[in-house]
C-alpha positions in Angstrom: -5.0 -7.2 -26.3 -5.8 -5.4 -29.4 -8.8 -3.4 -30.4 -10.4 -3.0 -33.5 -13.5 -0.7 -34.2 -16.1 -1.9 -36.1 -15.3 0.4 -38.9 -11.4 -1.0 -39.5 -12.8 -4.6 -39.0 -15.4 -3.7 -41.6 -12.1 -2.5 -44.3 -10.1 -5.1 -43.3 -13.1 -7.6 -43.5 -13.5 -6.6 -47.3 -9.8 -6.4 -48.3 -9.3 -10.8 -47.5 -13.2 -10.5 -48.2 -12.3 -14.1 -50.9 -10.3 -15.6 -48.4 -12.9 -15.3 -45.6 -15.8 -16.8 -47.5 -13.8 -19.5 -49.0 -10.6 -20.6 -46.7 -12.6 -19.7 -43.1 -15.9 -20.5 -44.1 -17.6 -17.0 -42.9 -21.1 -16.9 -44.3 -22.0 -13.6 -44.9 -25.8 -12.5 -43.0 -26.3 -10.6 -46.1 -26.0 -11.5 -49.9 -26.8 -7.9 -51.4 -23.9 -6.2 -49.6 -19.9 -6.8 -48.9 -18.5 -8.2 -45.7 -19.0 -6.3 -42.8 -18.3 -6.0 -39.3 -21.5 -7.5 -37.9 -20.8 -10.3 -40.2 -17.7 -11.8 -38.4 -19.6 -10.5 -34.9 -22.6 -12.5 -35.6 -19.9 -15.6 -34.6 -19.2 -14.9 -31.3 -22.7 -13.2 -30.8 -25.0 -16.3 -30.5 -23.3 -17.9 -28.0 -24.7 -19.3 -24.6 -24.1 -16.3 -21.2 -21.5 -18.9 -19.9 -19.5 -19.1 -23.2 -19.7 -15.6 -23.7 -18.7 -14.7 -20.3 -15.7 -18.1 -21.0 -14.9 -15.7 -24.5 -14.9 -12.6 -22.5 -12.5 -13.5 -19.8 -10.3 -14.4 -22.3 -10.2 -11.4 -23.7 -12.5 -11.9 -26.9 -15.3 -9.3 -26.3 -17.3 -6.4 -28.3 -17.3 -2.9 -26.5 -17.1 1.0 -26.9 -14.0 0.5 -28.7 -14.9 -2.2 -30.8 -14.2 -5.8 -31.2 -11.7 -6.7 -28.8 -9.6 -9.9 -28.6 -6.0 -11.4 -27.0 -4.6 -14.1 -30.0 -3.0 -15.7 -27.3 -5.8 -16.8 -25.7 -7.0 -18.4 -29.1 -5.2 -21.7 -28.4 -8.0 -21.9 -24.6 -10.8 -20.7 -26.6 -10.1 -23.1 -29.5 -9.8 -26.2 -26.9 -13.0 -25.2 -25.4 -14.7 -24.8 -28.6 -13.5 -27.7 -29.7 -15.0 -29.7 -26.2 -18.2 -28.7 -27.3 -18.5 -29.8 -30.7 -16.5 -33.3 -29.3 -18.6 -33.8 -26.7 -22.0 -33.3 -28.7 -20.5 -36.0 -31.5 -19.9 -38.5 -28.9 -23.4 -37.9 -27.2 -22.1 -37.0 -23.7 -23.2 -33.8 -22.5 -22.5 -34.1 -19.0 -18.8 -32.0 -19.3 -18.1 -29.2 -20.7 -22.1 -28.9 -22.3 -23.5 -28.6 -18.5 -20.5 -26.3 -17.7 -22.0 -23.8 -20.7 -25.5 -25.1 -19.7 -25.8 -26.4 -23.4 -28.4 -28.6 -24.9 -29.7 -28.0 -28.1 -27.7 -29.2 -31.4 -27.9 -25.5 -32.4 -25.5 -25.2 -29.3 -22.5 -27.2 -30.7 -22.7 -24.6 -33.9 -23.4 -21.7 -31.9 -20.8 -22.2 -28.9 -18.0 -24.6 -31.3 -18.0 -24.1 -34.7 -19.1 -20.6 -35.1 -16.6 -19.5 -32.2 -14.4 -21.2 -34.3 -14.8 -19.5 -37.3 -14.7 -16.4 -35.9 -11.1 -17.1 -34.8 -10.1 -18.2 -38.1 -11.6 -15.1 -39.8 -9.3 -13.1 -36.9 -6.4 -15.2 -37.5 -6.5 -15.0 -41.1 -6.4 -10.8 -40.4 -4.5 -9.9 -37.8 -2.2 -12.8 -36.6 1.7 -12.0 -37.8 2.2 -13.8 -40.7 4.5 -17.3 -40.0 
């Protein structure tokens, strides 16, 4: 599991700052300042108690120390994510979306694409290069 603290995130953010905006698709909250921390936080922040407590048991969390996250466990957070935003497009809400306890369309952004974003973003800066 690897820690990063908000600051370091923040550096790191801003050096691939292009890349994030325009290969991940991270929208920055703020258009009168550079990337920051609370920018790529803001992704895995407005998810639902039951994905959050899904992101934190696979080790993608915010604490004392930072933003912590596991890129091993990317591959079951990316299939989940993905279930959501699936299961929303077909119209069935019965699997995954009552596991989360989902059920606004603001929930397949919030709890699929956003979560998945925010792994891209932390792919794009800390996964070894392949």
């Amino acid at each position: 599991m690897t820690a990063v603290s908000s600051e370091k995130l923040t550096n790191d953010m801003r050096s691939h700052a292009q890349e994030l905006v325009n290969s991940v698709g991270l929208v920055p909250q703020a258009e009168d300042r550079p990337l920051e921390a609370g920018d790529l936080l803001f992704y895995i922040s407005e998810t639902s108690m039951p994905m959050a407590e899904f992101l934190r048991q696979h080790g993608l969390f915010v604490d004392a120390n930072g933003l912590n996250f596991d890129l091993t466990q990317f591959i079951a957070i990316r299939r989940l994510a993905n279930s959501v935003i699936d299961e929303r497009q077909a119209g069935d809400v019965n699997g995954v979306w009552k596991q989360l306890d989902l059920s606004t369309d603001e929930d397949a952004d919030y709890n699929g694409t956003y979560v998945l974003t925010a792994l891209s973003a932390l792919e794009l800066l800390y996964a070894p290069p392949v």
